[in-house]
matplotlib code that plots the C-alpha trace (Angstrom):
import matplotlib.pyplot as plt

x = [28.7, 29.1, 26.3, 25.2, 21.6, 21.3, 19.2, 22.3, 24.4, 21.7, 20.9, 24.8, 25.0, 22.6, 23.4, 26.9, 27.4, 30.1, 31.9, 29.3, 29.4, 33.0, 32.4, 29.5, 32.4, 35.4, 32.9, 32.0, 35.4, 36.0, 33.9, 36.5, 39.5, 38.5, 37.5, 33.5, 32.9, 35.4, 33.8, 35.4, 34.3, 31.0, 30.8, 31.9, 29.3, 26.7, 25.5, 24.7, 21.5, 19.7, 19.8, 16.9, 18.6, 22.1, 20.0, 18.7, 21.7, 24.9, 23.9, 22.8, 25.8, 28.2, 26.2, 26.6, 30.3, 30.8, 28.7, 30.7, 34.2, 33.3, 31.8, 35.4, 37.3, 35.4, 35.7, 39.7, 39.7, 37.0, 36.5, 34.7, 31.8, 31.2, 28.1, 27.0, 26.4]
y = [13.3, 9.7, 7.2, 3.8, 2.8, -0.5, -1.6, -2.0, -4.0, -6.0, -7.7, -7.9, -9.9, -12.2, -12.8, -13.0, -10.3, -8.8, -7.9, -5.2, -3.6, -3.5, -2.1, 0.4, 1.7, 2.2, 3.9, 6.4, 6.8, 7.4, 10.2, 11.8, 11.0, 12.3, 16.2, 15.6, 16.9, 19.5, 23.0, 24.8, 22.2, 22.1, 26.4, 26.2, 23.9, 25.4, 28.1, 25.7, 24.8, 28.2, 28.3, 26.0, 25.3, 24.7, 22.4, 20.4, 18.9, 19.8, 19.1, 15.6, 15.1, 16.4, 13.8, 11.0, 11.8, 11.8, 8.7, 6.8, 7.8, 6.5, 3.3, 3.0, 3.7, 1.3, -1.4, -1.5, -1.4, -3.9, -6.3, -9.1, -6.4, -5.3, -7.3, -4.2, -2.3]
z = [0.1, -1.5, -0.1, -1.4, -1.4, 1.0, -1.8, -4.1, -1.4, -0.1, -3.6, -4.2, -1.0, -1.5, -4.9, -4.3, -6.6, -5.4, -8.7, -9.5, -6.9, -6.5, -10.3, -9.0, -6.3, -9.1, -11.5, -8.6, -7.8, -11.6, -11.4, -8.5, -10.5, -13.5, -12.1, -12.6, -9.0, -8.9, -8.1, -11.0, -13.5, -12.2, -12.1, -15.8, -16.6, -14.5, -16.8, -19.5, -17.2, -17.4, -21.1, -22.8, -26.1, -24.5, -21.8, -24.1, -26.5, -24.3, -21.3, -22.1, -24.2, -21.2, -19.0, -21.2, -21.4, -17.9, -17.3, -20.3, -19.4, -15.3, -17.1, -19.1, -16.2, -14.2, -16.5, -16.9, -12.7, -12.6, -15.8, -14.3, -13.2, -16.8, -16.6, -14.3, -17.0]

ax = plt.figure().add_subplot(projection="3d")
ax.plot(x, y, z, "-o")
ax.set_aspect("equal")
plt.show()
């Protein structure tokens, strides 16, 4: 389930904003497109989370990677939003 805080909209309304949040949605959708909410990726991964040395460096790095590839995706699909970053 995909949801957006009213928080987030509200403040791009009234500032006009529109571009990062048109950047927030592509990054999201990024996420789709590039398998990080699939259930076997996420059952391959999952173990990784019970074990405290694996935990601590690859899971962080496998977050970071996910989160950087959305942000790259997002930014060819929306460049004026970069500024969301």
């Amino acid at each position: 389930m995909w949801f957006f805080y009213a928080d987030i909209v509200e403040v791009a309304y009234r500032e006009g904003d529109f571009d990062s949040l048109e950047f927030i949605v592509a990054h999201e959708l990024a996420h789709i497109k590039a398998g990080h909410v699939t259930l076997l990726y996420n059952l391959a991964i999952f173990p990784i989370a019970f074990v405290p040395v694996l935990k601590d460096f690859l899971w962080t790095a496998l977050s970071r990677a996910r989160e950087y590839t959305s942000d790259r995706i997002a930014i060819r699909l929306v460049p004026s939003g970069e500024k969301g970053l």
